[in-house]
C-alpha positions as CSV (number, residue, x, y, z in Angstrom):
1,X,25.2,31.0,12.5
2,X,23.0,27.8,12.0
3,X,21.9,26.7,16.1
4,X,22.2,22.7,16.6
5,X,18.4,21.5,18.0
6,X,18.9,17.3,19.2
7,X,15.8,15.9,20.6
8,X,15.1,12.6,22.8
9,X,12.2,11.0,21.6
10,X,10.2,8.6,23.6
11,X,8.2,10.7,26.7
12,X,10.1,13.7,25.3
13,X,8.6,14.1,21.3
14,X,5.7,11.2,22.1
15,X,4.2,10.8,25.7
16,X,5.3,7.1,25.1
17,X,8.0,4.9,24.8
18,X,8.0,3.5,21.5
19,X,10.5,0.5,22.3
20,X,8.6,-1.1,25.0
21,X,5.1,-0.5,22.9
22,X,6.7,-1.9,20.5
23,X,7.5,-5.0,22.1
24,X,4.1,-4.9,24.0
25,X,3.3,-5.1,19.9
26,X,5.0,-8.1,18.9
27,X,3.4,-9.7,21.7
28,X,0.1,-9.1,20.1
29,X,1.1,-9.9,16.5
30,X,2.0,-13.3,18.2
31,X,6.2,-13.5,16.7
32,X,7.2,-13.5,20.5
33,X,6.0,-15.5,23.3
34,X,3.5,-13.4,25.2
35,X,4.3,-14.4,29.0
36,X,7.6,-14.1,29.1
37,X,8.4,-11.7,26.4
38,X,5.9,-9.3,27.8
39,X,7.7,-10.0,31.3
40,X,10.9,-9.5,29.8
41,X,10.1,-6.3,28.1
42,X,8.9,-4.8,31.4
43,X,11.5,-5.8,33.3
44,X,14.0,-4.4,31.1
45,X,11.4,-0.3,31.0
46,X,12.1,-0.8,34.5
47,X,15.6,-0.7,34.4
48,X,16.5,1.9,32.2
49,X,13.4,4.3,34.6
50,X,16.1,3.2,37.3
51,X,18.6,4.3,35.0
52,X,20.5,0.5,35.3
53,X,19.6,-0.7,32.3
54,X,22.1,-3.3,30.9
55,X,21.7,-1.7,27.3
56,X,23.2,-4.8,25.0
57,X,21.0,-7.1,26.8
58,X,17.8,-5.1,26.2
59,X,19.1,-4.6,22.3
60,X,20.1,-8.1,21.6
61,X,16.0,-9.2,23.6
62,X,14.5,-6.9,21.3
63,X,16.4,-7.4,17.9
64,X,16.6,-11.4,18.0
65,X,12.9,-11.6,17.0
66,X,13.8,-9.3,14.0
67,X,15.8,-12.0,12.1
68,X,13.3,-14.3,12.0
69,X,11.2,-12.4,9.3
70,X,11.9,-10.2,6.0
71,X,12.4,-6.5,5.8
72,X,9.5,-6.4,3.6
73,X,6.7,-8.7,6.6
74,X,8.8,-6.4,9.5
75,X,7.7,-2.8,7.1
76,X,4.2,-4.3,7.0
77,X,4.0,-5.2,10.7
78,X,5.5,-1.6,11.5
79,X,3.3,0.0,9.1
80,X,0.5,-1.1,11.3
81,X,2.4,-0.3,14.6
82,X,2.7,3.5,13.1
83,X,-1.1,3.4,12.4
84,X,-2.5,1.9,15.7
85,X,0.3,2.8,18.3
86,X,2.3,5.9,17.4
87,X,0.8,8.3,15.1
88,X,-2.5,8.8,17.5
89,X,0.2,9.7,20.4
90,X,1.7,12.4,18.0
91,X,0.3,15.8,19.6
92,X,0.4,18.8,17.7
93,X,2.9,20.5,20.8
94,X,5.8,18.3,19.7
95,X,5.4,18.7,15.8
96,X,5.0,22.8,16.1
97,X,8.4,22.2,18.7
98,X,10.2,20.3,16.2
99,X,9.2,22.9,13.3
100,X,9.6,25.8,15.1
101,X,13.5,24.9,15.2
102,X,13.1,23.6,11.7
103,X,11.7,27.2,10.4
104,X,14.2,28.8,12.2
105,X,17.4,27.3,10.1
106,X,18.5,24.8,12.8
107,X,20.0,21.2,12.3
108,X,17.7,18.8,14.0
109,X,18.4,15.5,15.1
110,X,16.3,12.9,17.0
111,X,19.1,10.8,19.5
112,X,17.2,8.0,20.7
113,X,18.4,4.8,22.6
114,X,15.3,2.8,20.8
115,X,16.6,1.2,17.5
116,X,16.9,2.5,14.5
117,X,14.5,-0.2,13.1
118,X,11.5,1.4,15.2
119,X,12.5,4.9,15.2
120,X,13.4,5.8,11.6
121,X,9.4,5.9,10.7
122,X,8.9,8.2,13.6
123,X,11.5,10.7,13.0
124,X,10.0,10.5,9.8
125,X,6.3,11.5,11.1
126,X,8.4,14.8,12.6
127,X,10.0,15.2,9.2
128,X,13.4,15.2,10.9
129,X,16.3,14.1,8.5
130,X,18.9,13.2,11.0
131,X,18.4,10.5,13.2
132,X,20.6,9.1,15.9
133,X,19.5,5.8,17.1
134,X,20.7,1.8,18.5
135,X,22.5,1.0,15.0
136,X,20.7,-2.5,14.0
137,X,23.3,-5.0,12.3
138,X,22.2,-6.5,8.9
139,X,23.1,-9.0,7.4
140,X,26.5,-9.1,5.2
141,X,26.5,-5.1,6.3
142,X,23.9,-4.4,3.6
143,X,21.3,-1.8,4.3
144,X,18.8,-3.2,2.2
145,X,19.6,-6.9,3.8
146,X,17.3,-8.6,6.7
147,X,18.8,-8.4,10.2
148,X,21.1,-10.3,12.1
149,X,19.4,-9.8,15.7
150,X,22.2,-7.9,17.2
151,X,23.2,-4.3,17.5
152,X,25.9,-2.7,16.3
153,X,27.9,0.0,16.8
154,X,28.0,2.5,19.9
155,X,24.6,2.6,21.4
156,X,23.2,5.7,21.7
157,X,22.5,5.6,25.5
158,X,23.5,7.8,28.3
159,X,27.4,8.9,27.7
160,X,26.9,7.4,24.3
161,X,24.7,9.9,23.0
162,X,27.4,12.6,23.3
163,X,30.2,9.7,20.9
164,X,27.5,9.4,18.4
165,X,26.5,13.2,18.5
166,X,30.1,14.0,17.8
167,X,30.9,11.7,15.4
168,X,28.0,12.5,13.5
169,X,29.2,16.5,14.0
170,X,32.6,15.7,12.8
171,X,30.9,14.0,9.5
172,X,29.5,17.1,8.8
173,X,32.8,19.2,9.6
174,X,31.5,20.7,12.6
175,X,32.0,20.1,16.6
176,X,30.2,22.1,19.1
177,X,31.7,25.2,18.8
178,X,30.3,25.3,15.1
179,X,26.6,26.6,17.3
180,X,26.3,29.7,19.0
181,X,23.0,27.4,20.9
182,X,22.7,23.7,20.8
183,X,19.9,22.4,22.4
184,X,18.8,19.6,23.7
185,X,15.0,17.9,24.9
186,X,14.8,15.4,27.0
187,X,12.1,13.6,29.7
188,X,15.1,11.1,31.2
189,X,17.9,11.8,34.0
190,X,19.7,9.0,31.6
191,X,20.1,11.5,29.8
192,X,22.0,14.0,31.8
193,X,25.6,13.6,29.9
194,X,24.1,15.2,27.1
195,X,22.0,17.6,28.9
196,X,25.2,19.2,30.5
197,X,26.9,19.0,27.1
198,X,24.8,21.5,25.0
199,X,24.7,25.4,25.8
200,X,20.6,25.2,26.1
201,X,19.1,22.1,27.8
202,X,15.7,21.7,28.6
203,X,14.6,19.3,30.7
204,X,11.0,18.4,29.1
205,X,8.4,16.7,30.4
206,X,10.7,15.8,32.6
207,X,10.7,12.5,35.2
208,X,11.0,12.8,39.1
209,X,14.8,12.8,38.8
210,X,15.9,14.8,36.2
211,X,13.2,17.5,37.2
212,X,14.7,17.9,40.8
213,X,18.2,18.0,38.7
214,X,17.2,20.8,36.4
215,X,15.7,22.4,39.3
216,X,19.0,22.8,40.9
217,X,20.8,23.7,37.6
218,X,18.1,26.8,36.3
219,X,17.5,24.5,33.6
220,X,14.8,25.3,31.5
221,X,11.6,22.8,31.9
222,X,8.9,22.3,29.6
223,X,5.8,20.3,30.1
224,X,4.8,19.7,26.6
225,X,2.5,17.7,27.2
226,X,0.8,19.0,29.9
227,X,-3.2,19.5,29.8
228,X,-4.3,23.0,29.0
């Protein structure tokens, strides 16, 4: 029987968070305005390491610039992101993690509550098929279409993980009980839900919160990125 491995991805796969980088990004390409843009964009990492972070808001703040451009200009643009900002965070820990479970027959999944837009490249870089992110709306529904600037869809945040992680279970033909282990990574207490969903979590890399909760569970915790 096949085991069910679901990573988080920003702190948790990359010791950063993609989402706010990337807005911290758009700020230097010069699409957004740089004071209160880059304002705006902490403000809003703030909130969700408070775990109160208004989740439409923050989508709709970081999708709006989107529809300004083409597919084609935002690919180029996130080309460069992947060379300068996220490929030299990839440590060689996360990608033997990821194929470790990969070798071993599992069905891997990155579930994310960054976009799809910015995370599909980086599931890529982990060569994981199956990602879950904050679906991006396109315009007349049309993958290949430019974007509206607004999400879509359930967003894959907190309890939403676990709606999109079963709906895209029950795609497949398969609910939990499918896995004799289902594991889950994560660095965020936001993450919890799903944490206390699967049979194996493991708390990794783990902030203040959710290390003092796995702690009190006998959760696994790994420090993947921790200095040797």
């Amino acid at each position: 029987m096949a085991n069910l491995a679901l990573f988080d991805l920003d702190h948790t796969l990359i010791p950063t968070d993609s989402d706010h980088e990337w807005g911290r990004f758009m700020v230097k390409l010069g699409i957004v305005d740089a004071t209160s843009f880059a304002e705006q964009n902490d403000r809003f990492y703030a909130d969700y390491k408070a775990g109160k972070l208004d989740i439409h808001a923050y989508l709709v703040a970081m999708l709006t610039p989107l529809a300004k451009y083409s597919r084609a200009q935002l690919k180029t643009w996130h080309d460069q992101f992947m060379h300068e900002v996220i490929r030299p965070a990839i440590l060689p820990a996360a990608l033997e993690l990821v194929r470790e479970h990969k070798e071993a027959g599992d069905v891997c999944c990155v579930v994310t509550a960054t976009n799809e837009f910015i995370t599909a490249p980086i599931a890529e870089a982990f060569a994981v098929d199956k990602l879950i992110g904050c679906e991006v709306e396109t315009v007349d529904g049309h993958p290949a279409s430019g974007f509206t600037g607004r999400p879509t869809g359930t967003p894959s945040y907190r309890e939403g993980k676990i709606v999109r992680v079963e709906a895209w279970l029950a795609s497949l033909g398969k609910t939990w009980s499918d896995f004799e282990h289902s594991y889950f990574y994560s660095d965020s207490h936001n993450d919890i839900p799903l944490l206390e969903k699967v049979t194996d979590p493991i708390a990794t890399n783990p902030d203040d919160t959710l290390r003092a909760h796995a702690q009190q569970k006998g959760w696994r915790i790994l420090d993947l990125f921790q200095a040797s």
